[in-house]
C-alpha positions as CSV (number, residue, x, y, z in Angstrom):
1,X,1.7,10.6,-25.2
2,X,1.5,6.8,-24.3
3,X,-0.2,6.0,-20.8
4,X,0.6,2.5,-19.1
5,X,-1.9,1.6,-16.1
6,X,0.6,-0.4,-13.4
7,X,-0.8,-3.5,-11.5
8,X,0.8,-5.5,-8.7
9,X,-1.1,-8.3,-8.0
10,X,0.0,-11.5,-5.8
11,X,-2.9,-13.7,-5.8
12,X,-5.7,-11.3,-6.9
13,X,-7.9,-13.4,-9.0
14,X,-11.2,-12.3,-7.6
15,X,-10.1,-8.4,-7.7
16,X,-8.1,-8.4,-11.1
17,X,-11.2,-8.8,-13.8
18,X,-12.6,-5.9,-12.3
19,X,-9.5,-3.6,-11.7
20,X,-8.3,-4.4,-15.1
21,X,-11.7,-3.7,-17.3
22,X,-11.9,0.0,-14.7
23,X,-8.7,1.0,-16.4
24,X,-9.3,-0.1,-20.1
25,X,-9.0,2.7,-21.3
26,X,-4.7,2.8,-20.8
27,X,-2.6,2.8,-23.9
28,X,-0.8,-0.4,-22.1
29,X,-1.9,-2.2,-18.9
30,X,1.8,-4.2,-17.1
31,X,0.8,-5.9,-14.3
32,X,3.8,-7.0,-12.5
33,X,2.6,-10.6,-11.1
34,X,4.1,-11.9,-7.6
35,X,4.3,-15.5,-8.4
36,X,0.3,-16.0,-7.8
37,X,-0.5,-19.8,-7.5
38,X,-4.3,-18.3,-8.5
39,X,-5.4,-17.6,-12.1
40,X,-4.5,-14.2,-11.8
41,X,-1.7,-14.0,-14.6
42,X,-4.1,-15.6,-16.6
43,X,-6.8,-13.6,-16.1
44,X,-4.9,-10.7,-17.3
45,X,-3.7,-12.1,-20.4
46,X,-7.2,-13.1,-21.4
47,X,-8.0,-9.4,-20.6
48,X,-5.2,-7.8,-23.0
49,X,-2.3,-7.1,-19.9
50,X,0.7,-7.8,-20.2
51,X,1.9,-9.9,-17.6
52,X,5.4,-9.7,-16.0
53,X,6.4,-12.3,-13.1
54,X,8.8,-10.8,-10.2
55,X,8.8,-11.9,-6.9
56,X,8.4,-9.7,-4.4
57,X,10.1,-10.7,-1.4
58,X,9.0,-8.0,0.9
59,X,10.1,-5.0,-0.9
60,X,6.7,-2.8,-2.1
61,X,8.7,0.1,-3.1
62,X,11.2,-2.0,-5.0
63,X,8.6,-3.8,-6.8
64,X,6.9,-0.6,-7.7
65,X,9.9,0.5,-9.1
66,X,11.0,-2.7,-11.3
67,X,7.6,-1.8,-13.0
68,X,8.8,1.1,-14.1
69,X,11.9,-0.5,-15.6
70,X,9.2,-2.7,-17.8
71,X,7.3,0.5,-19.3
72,X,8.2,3.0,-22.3
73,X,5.2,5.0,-21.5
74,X,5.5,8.5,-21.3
75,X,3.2,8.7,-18.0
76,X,2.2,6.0,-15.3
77,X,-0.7,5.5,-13.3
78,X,-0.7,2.8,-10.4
79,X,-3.6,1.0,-9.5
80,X,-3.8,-1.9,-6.7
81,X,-5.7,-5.0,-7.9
82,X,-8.4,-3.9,-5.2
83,X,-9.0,-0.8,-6.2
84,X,-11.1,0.5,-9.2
85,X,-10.6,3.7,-11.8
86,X,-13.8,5.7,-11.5
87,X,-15.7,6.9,-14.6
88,X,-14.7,10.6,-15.5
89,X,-11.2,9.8,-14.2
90,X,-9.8,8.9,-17.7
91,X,-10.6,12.6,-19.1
92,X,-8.5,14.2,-16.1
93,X,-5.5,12.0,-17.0
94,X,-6.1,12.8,-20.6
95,X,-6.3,16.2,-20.3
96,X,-3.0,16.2,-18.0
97,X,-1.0,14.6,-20.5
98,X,-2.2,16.5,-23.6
99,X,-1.1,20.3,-21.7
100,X,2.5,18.2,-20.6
101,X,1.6,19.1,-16.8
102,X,4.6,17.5,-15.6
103,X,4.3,16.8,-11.8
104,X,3.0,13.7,-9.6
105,X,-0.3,13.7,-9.1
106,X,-2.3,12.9,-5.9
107,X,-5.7,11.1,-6.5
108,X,-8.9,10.9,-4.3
109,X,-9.6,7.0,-3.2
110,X,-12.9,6.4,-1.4
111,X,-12.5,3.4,0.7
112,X,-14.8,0.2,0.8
113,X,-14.3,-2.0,4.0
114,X,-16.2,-5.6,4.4
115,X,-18.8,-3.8,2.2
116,X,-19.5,-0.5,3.5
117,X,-18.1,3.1,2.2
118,X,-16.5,5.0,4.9
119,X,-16.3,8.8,5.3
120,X,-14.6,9.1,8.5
121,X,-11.7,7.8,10.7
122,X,-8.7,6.4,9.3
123,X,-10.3,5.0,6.4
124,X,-12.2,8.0,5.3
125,X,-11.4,9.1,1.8
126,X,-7.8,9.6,1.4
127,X,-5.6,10.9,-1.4
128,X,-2.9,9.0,-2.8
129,X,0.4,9.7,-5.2
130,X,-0.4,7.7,-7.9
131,X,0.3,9.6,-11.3
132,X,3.4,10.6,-13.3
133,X,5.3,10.8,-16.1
134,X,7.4,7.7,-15.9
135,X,11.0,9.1,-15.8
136,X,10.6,11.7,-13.3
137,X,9.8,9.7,-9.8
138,X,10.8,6.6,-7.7
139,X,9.2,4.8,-4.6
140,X,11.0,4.3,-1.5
141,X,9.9,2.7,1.7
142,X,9.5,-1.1,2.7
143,X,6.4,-1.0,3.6
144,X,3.3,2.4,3.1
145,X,5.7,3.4,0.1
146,X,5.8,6.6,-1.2
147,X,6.9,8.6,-4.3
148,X,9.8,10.2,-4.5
149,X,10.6,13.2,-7.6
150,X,11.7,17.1,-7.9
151,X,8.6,17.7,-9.3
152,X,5.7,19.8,-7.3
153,X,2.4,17.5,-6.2
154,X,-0.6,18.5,-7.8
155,X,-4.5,17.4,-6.8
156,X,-6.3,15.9,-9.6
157,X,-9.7,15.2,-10.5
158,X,-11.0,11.6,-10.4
159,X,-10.9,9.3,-8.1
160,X,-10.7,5.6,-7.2
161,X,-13.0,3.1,-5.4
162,X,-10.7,0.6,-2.8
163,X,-12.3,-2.8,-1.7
164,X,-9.8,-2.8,1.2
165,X,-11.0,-5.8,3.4
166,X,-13.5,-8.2,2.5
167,X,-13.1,-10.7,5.1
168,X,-11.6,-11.1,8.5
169,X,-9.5,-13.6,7.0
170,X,-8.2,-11.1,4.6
171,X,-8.2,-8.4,7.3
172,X,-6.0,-10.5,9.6
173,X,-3.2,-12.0,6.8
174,X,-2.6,-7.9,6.0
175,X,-2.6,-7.5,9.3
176,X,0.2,-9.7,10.4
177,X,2.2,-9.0,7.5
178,X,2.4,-5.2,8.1
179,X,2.7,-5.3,11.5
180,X,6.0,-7.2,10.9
181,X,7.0,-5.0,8.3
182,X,6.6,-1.7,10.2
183,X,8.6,-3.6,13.0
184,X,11.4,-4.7,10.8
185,X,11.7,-0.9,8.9
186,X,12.0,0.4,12.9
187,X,14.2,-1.8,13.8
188,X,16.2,-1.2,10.7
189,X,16.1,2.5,11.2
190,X,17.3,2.0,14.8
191,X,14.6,2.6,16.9
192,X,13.7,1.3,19.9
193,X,9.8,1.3,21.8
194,X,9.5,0.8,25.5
195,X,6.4,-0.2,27.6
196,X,4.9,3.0,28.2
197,X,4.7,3.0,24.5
198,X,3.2,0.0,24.1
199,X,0.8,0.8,27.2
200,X,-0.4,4.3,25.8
201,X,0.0,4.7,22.6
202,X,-2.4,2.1,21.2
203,X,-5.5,3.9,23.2
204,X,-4.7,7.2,21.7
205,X,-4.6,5.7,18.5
206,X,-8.4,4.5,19.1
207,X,-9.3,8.2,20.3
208,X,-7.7,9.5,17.5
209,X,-9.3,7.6,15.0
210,X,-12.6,7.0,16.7
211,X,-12.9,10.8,18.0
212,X,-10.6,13.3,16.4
213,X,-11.3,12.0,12.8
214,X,-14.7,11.2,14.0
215,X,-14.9,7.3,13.2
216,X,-18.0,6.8,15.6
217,X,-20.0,8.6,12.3
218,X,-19.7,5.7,10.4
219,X,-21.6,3.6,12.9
220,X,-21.0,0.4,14.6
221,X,-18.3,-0.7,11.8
222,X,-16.6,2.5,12.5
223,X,-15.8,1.5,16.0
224,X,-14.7,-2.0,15.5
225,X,-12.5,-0.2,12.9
226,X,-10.5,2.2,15.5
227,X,-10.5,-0.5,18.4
228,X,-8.3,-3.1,15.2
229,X,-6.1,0.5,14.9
230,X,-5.4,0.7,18.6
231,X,-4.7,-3.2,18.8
232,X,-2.4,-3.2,15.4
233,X,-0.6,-0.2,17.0
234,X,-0.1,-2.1,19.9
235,X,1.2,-5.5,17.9
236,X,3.7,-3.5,15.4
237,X,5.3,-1.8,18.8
238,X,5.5,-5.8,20.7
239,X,7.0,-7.3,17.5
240,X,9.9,-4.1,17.5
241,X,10.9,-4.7,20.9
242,X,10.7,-8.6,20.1
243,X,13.2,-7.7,17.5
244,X,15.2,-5.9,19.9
245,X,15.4,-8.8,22.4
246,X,16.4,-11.0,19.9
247,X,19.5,-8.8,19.0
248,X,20.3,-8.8,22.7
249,X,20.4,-12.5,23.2
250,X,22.3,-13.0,20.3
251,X,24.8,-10.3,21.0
252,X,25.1,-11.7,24.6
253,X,25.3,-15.5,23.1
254,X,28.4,-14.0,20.2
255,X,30.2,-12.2,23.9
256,X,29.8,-15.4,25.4
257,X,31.5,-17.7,22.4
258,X,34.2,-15.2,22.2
259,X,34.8,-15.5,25.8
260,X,34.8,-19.4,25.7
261,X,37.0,-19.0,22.3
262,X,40.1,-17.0,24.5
C-alpha cells in the first residue's frame, strides 16, 4: 500500500520546510504549487516533493481534486502548508492501511493562532476529513471544502498542529479573501441576506463563540478572537447583498437598453 502526503501551497515558503520534513515519512509527498512567486516550489524539490504547478483560480475543492488526478497511491492524506503531522500519527495511518480499513478518516488538529494554542471557541481543537484511499472520495465546495464518498467516516488517532495566523497581515489577506468567497457561493446558491441579518447575526456569532464554546477561557486573545468572528460574519453578509445590488442595477441598466433598443 503506497501512501502520498498532498500539499497545496501558494506562496508558503516560511511554512513548507516544516510541513514537508512533519510528513517524511509518506511513500510520495505532491505538492500541488499555486504559481508561488516565493521559493516554495523550490523548497520542496530540495526536500524530495514532487512539485506540480496549477493555478488555482479560486476553486479549493477543485484544486484538491486535480491532486488526486496527479497520484497512483493507494491512500491520501492532505496536509496544508501550515499545518504539521504530529509524532505517533504515522503508526495510525500505517496501521489503517495494513488492515485495508477503507473509509475517510477524520483527524484531530489542535490550532496555533499568533502564537498561542487554543482550547476553546471557534478555534478550539477541531477534527478534520483528511484521510482516504485515493479512489474512493472527492471535494466539493468553493470555499471550507469538504469530502465527499459512500464510505462511513471514522475517528482516527493522531493529530495535527495548525499555525493558523501569524500576523495581522496574514489574518486580514484570509480574511478578505473568504469573506468574498462565502459571499460569491451565496450568491451563487441564490440566497439573499437582509439588514436584520446583518444587524443581529454578527453579535450572536460573538456570544456564541465567546460564551457557548467558552472562548473567554483562552484569555484576552480569546476575546479579540470572537469579536474578528462577529465582524467577519458581519463583512461576508455586506459583500452578499453588495452582490445582490449589483445584479439589480445591472438588470435595471439591460431593461433600460432594451427599452431604448424598441
Amino acid at each position: 500500500m503506497k501512501l502520498a502526503v498532498i500539499v497545496l501551497t501558494h506562496n508558503e515558503e516560511q511554512h513548507i520546510e516544516a510541513c514537508i520534513r512533519s510528513a517524511a515519512f509518506a511513500d510520495e509527498i505532491l505538492v500541488i504549487d499555486d504559481m508561488s512567486t516565493d521559493r516554495t516550489a523550490e523548497l520542496a524539490q530540495s526536500l524530495g516533493a514532487r512539485v506540480v504547478t496549477h493555478p488555482l483560480a479560486g476553486d479549493f475543492a477543485g484544486q484538491r481534486n486535480f491532486a488526486l488526478s496527479q497520484t497512483d497511491a493507494d491512500w491520501v492524506l492532505y496536509v496544508d502548508a501550515d499545518e504539521r503531522v504530529n509524532e505517533g500519527t504515522e503508526a495510525e495511518l500505517r496501521r489503517i492501511m495494513a488492515a485495508d480499513a477503507r473509509a475517510v478518516y477524520e483527524i484531530k488538529r489542535i490550532n496555533i493562532v499568533f502564537g498561542q494554542r487554543m482550547y476553546y471557541g471557534g478555534h478550539h481543537p477541531d477534527y478534520i476529513r483528511r484521510f482516504f484511499p485515493r479512489d474512493a472520495a472527492h471535494w466539493t465546495g468553493l470555499v471550507h471544502e469538504r469530502t465527499a464518498s459512500e464510505l462511513p467516516v471514522r475517528r482516527m488517532g493522531g493529530s495535527f498542529l495548525h499555525y493558523t495566523y501569524e500576523s495581522w497581515e496574514q489574518y486580514l489577506r484570509k480574511f478578505n479573501l473568504y469573506t468574498t468567497l462565502m459571499a460569491e457561493r451565496r450568491y451563487t446558491e441564490g440566497q439573499h441576506t437582509s439588514f436584520l441579518k446583518i444587524l443581529f447575526d454578527p453579535p450572536f456569532a460573538f456570544f456564541r463563540f465567546y460564551v457557548i464554546q467558552r472562548g473567554f477561557l483562552d484569555g484576552r486573545l480569546g476575546f479579540i478572537m470572537a469579536m474578528c468572528h462577529g465582524f467577519y460574519t458581519m463583512i461576508k453578509y455586506v459583500k452578499l447583498a453588495v452582490l445582490w445590488q449589483m445584479h439589480g442595477a445591472e438588470s435595471t441598466a439591460a431593461g433600460e437598453r432594451a427599452k431604448n433598443d424598441d
